[in-house]
VMD Tcl script that builds the backbone (N, CA, C; Angstrom):
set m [mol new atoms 375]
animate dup $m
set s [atomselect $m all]
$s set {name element resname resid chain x y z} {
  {N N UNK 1 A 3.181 13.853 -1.711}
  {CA C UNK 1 A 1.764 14.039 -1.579}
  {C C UNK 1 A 1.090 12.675 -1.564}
  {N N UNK 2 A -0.192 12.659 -0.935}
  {CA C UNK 2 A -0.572 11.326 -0.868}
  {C C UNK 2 A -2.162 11.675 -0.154}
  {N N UNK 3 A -2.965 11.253 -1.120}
  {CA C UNK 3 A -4.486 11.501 -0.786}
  {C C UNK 3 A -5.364 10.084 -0.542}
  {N N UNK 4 A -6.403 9.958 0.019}
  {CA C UNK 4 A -7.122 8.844 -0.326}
  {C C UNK 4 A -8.001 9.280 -1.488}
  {N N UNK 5 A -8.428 8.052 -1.743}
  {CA C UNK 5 A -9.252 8.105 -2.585}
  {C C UNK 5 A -10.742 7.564 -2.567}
  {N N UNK 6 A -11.948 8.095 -3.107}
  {CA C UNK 6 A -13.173 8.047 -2.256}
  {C C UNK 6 A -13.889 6.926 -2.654}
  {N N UNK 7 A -13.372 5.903 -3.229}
  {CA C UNK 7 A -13.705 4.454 -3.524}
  {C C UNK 7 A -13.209 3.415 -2.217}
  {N N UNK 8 A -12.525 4.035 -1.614}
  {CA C UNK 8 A -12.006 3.242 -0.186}
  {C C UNK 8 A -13.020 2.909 0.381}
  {N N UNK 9 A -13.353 1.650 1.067}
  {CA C UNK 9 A -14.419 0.962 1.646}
  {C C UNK 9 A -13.654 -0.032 2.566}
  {N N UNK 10 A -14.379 0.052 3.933}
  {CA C UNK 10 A -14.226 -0.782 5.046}
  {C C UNK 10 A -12.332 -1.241 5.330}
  {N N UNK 11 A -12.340 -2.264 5.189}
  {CA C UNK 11 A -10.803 -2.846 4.753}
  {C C UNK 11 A -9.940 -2.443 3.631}
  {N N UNK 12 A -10.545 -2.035 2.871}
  {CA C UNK 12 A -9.962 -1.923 1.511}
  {C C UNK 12 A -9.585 -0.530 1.456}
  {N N UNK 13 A -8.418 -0.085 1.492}
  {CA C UNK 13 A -8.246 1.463 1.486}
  {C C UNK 13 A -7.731 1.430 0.263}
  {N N UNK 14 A -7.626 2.688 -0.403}
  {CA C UNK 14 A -7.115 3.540 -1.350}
  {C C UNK 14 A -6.385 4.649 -1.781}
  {N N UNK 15 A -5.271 4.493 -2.548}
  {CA C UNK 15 A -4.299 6.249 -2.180}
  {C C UNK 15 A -4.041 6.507 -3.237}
  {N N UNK 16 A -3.220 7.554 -3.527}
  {CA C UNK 16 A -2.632 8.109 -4.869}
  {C C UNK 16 A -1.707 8.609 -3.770}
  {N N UNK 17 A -0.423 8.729 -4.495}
  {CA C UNK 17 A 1.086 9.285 -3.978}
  {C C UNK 17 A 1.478 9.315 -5.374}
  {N N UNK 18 A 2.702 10.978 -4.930}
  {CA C UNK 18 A 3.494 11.131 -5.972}
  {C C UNK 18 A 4.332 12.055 -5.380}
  {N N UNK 19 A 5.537 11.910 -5.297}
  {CA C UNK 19 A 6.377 13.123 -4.669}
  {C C UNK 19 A 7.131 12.340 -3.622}
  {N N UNK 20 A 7.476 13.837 -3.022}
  {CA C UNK 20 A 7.922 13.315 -1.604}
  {C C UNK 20 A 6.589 13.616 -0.855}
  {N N UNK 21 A 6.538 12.329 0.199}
  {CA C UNK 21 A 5.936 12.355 1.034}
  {C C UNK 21 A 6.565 12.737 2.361}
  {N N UNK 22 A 5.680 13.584 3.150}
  {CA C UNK 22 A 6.186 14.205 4.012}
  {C C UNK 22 A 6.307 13.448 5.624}
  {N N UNK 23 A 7.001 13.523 6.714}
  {CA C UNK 23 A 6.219 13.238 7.460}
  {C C UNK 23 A 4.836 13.447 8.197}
  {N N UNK 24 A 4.537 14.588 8.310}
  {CA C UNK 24 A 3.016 14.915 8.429}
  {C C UNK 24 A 2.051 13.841 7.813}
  {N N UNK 25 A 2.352 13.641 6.640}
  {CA C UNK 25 A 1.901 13.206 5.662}
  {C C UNK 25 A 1.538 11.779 6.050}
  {N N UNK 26 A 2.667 11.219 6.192}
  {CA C UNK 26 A 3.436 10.000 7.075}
  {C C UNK 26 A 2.032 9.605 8.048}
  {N N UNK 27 A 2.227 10.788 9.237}
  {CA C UNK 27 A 1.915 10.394 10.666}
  {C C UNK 27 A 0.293 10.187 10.164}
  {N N UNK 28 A -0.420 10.712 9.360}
  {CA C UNK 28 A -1.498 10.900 9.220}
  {C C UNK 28 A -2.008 9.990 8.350}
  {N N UNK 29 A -1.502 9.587 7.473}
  {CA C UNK 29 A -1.756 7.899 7.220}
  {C C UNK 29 A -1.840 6.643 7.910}
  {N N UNK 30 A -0.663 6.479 8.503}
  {CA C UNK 30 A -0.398 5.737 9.373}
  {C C UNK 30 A -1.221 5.522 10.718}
  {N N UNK 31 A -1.239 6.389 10.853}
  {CA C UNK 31 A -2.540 6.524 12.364}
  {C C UNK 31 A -4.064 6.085 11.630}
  {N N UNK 32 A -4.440 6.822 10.525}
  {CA C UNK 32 A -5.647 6.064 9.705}
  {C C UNK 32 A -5.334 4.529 9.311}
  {N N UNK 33 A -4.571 4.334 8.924}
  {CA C UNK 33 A -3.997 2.322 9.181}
  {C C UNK 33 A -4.204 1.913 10.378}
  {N N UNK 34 A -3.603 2.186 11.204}
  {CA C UNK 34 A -3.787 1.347 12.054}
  {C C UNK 34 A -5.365 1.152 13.256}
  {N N UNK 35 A -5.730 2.646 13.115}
  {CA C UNK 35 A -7.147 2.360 13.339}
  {C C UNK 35 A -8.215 1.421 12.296}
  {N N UNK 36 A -7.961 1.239 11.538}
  {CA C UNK 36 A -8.869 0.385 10.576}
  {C C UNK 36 A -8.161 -0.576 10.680}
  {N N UNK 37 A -7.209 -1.175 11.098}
  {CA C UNK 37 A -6.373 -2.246 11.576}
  {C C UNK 37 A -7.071 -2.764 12.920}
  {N N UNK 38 A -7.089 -1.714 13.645}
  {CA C UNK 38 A -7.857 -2.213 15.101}
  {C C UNK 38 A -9.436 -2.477 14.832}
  {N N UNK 39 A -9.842 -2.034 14.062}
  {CA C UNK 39 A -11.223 -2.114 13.752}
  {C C UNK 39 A -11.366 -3.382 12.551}
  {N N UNK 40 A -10.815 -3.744 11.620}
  {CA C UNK 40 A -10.900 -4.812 10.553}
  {C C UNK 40 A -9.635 -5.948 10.692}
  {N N UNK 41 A -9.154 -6.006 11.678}
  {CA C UNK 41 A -7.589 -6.558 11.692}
  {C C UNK 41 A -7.131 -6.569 10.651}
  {N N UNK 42 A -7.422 -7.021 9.716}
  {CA C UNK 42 A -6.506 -7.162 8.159}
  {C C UNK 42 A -6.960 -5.624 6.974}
  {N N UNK 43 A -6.097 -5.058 6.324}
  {CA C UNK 43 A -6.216 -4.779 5.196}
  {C C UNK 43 A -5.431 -4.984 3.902}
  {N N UNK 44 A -6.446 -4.361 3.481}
  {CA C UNK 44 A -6.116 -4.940 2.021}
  {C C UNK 44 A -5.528 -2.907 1.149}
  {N N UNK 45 A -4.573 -2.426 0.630}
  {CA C UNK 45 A -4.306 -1.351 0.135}
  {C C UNK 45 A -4.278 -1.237 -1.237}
  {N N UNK 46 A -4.657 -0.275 -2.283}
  {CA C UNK 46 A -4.456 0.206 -3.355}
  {C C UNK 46 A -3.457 1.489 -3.095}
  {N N UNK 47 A -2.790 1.813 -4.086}
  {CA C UNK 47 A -1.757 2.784 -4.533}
  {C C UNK 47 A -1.893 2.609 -5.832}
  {N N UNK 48 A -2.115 4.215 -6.042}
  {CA C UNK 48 A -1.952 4.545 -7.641}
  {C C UNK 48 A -0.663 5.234 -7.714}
  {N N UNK 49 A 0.139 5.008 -8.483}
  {CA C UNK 49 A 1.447 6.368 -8.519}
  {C C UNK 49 A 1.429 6.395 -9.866}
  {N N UNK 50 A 1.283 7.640 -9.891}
  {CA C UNK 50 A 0.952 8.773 -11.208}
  {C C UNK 50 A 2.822 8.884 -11.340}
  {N N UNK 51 A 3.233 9.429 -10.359}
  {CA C UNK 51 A 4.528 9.749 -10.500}
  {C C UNK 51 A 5.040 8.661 -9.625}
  {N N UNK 52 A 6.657 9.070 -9.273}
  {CA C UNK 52 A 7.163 8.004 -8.510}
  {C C UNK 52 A 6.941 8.742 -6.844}
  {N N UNK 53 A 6.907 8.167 -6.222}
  {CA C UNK 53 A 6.795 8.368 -4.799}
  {C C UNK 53 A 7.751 7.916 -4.135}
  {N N UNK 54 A 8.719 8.670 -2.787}
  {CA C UNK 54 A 9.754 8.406 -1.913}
  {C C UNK 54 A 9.360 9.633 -0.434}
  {N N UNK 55 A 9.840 8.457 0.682}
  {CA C UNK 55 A 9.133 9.466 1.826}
  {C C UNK 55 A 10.462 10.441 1.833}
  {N N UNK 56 A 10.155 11.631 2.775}
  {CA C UNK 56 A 11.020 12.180 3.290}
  {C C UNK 56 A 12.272 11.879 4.488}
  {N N UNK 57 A 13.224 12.166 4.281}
  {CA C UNK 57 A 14.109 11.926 5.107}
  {C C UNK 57 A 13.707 11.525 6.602}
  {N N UNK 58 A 13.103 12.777 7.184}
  {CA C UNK 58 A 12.387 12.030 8.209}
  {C C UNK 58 A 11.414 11.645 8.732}
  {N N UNK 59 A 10.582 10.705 7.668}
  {CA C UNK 59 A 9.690 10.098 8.016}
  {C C UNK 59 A 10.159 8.423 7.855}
  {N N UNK 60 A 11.439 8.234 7.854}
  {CA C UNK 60 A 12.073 6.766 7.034}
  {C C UNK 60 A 11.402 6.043 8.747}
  {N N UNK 61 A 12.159 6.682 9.721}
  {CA C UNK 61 A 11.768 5.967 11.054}
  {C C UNK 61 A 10.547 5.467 11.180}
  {N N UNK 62 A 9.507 6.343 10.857}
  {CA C UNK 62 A 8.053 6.303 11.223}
  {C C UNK 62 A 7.695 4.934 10.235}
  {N N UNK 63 A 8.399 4.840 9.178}
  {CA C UNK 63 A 7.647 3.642 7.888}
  {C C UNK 63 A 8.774 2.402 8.551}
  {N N UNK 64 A 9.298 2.710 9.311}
  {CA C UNK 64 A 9.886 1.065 9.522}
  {C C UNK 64 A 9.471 0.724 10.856}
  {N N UNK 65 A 8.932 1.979 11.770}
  {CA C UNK 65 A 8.631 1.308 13.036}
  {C C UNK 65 A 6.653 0.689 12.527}
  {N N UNK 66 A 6.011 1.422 11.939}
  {CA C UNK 66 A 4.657 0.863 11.521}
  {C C UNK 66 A 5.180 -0.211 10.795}
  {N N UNK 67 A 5.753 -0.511 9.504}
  {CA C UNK 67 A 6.212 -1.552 9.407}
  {C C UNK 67 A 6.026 -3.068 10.052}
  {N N UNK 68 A 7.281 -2.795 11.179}
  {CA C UNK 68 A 7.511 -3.839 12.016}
  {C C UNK 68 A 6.239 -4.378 13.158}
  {N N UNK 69 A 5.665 -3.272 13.294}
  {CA C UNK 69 A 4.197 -3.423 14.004}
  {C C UNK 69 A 3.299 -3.906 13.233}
  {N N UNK 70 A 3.377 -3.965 12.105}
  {CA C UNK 70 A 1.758 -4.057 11.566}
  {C C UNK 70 A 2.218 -4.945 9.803}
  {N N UNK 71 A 3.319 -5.631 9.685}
  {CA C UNK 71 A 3.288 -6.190 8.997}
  {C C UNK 71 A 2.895 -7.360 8.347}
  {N N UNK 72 A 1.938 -8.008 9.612}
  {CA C UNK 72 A 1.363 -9.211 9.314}
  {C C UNK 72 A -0.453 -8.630 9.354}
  {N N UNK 73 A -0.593 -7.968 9.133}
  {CA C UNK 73 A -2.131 -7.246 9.170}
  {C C UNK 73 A -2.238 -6.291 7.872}
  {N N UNK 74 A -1.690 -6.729 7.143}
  {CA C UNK 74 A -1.517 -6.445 5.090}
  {C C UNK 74 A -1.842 -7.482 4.794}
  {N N UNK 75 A -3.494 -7.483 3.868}
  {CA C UNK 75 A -3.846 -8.957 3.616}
  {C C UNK 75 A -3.261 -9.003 2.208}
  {N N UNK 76 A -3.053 -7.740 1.457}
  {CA C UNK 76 A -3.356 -7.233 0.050}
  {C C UNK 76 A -2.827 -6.535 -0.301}
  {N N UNK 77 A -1.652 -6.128 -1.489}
  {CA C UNK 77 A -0.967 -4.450 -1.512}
  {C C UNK 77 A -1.163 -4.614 -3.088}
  {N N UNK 78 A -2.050 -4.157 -3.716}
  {CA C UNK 78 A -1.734 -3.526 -4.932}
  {C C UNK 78 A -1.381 -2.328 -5.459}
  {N N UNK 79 A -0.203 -2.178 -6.331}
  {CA C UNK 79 A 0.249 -1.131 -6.854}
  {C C UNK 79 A 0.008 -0.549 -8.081}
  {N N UNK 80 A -0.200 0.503 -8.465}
  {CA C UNK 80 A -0.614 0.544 -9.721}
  {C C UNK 80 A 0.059 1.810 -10.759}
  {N N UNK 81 A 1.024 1.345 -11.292}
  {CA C UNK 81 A 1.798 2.410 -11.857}
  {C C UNK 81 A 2.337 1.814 -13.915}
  {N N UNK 82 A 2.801 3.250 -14.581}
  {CA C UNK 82 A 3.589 2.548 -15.358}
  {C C UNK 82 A 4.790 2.758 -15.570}
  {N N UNK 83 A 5.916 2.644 -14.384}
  {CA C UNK 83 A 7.436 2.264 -14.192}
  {C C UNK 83 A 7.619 1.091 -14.503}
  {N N UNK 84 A 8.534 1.049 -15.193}
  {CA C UNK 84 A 9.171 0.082 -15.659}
  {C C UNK 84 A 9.562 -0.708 -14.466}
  {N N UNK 85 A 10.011 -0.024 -13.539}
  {CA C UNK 85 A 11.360 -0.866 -12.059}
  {C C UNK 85 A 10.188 -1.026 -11.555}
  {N N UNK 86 A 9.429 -0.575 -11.258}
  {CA C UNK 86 A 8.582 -0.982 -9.837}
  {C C UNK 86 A 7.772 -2.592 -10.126}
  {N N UNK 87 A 7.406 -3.304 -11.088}
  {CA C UNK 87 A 7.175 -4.649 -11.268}
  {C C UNK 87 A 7.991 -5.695 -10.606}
  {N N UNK 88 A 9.578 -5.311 -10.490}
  {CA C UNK 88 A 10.444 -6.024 -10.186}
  {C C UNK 88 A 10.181 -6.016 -8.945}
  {N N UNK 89 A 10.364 -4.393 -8.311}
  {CA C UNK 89 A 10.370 -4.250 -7.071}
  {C C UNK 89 A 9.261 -5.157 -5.993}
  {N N UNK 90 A 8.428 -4.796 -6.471}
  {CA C UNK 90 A 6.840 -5.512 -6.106}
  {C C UNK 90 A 7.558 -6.981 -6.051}
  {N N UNK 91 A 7.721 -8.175 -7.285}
  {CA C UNK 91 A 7.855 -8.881 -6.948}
  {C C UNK 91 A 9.158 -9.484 -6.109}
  {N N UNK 92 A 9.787 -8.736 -6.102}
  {CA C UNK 92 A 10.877 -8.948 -4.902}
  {C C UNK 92 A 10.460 -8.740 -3.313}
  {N N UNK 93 A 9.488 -7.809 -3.213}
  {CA C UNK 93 A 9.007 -7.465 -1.730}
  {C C UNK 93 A 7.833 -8.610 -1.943}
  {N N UNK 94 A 6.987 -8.917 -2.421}
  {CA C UNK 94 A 6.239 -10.614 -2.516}
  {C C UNK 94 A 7.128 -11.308 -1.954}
  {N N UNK 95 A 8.243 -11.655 -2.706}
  {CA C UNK 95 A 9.007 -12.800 -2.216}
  {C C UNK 95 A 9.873 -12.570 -0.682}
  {N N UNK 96 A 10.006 -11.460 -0.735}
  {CA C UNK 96 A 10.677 -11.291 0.677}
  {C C UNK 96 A 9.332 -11.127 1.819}
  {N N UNK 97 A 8.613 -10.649 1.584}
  {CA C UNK 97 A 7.317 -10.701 2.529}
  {C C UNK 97 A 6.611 -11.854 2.625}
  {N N UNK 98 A 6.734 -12.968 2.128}
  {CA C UNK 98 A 5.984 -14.067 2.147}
  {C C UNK 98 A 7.003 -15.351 2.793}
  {N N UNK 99 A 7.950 -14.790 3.534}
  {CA C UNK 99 A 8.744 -15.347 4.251}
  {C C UNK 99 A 8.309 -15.305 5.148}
  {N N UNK 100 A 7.508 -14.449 5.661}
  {CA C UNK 100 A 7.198 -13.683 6.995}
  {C C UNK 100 A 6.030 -13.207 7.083}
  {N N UNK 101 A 4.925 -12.651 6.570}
  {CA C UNK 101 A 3.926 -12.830 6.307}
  {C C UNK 101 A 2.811 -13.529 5.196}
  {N N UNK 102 A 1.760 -13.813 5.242}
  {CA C UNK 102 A 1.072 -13.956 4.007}
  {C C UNK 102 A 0.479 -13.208 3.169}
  {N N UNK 103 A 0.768 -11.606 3.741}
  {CA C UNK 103 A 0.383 -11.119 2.350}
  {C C UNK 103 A 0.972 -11.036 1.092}
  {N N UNK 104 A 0.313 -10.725 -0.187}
  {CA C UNK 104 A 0.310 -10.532 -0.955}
  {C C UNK 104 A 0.430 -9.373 -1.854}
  {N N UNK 105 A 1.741 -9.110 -2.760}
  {CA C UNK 105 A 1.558 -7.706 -3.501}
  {C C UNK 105 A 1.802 -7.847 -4.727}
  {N N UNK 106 A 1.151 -7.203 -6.045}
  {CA C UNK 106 A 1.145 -6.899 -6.788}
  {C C UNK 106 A 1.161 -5.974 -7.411}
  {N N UNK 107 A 1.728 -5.791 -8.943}
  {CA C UNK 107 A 1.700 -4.296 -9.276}
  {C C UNK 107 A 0.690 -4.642 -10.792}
  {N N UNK 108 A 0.374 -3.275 -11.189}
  {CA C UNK 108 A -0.557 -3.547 -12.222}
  {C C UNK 108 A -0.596 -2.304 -12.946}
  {N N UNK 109 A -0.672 -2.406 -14.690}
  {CA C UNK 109 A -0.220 -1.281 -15.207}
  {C C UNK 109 A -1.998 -0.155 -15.166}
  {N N UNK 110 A -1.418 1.261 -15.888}
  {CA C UNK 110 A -3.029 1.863 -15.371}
  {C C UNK 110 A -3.817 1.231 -16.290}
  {N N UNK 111 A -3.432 0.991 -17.535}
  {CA C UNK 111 A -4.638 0.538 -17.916}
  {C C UNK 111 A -5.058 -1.045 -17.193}
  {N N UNK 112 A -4.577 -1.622 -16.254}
  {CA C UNK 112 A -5.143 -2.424 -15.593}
  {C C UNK 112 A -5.570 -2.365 -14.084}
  {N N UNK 113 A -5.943 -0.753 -13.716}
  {CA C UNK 113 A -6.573 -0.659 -12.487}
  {C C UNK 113 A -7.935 -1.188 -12.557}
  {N N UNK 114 A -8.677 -1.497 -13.128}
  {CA C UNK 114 A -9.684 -2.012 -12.529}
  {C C UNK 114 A -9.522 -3.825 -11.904}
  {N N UNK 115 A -8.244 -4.563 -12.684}
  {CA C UNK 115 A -8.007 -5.981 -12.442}
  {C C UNK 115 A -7.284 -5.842 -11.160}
  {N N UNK 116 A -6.268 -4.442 -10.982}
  {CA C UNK 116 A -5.945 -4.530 -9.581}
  {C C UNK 116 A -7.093 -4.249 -8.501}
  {N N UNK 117 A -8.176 -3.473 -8.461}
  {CA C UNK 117 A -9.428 -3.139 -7.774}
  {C C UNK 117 A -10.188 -4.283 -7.156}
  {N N UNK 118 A -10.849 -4.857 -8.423}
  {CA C UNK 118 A -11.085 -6.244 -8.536}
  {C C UNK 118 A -10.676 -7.578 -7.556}
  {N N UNK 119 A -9.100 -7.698 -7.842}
  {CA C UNK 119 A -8.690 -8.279 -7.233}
  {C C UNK 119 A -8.165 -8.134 -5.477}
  {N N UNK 120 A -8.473 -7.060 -5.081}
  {CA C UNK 120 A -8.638 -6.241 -3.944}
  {C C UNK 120 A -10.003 -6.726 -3.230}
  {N N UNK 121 A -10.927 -6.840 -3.894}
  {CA C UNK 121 A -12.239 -6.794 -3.417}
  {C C UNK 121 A -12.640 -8.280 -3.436}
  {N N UNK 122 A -11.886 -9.355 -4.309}
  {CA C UNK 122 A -12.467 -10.511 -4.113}
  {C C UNK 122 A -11.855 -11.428 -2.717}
  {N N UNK 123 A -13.208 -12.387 -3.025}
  {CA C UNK 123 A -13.052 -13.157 -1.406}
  {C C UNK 123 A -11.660 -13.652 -1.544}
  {N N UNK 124 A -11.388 -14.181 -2.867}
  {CA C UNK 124 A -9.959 -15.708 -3.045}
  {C C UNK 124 A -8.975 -14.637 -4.253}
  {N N UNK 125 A -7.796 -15.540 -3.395}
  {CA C UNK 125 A -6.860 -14.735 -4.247}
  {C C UNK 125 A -6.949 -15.488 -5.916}
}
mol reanalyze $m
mol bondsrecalc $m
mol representation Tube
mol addrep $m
């Protein structure tokens, strides 16, 4: 499952995921990215995960071909969960994404969604 959320503004989108995500699910995100991609070139994303989130089997294609299209047009990825693994994860995809693009991701626990928000919305990293 995977909703926006109604604090999303211009560039700056917003989600909650938890589950499997479906492809439907998938196609219908993704198509909302990349139009606000064509319209703002860069964004900046929030994710809240309440639970853990993994797509469905077949939607793996659809997240690596957007991916490869649109990976340098992520100015911003904050995550916001309290898993233990996903801190690591985050900073391992930082370091592997900043080979190749300049964005930036972070994860942040809930009681620190508003510093991930925040930091979403300001001009300087």
């Amino acid at each position: 499952m995977i909703k926006k959320l109604d604090w999303s503004k211009d560039n700056i989108v917003a989600y909650e995921a938890s589950g499997v995500i479906s492809k439907q699910e998938h196609e219908i995100f993704f198509s909302e990215l990349a139009g606000l991609i064509a319209k703002y070139d860069k964004l900046r994303i929030f994710v809240r995960l309440p639970k853990i989130a993994w797509p469905s089997i077949d939607s793996i294609p659809l997240r690596f071909s957007f991916s490869r299209k649109f990976i340098g047009k992520i100015d911003r990825y904050a995550v916001v969960s309290n898993s233990k693994i996903l801190p690591w994860v985050i900073d391992v995809a930082d370091g592997i994404f900043s080979l190749f693009t300049q964005a930036r991701y972070r994860h942040y626990c809930f009681d620190d969604e508003i510093m991930a928000r925040t930091w979403l919305e300001a001009k300087h990293t």
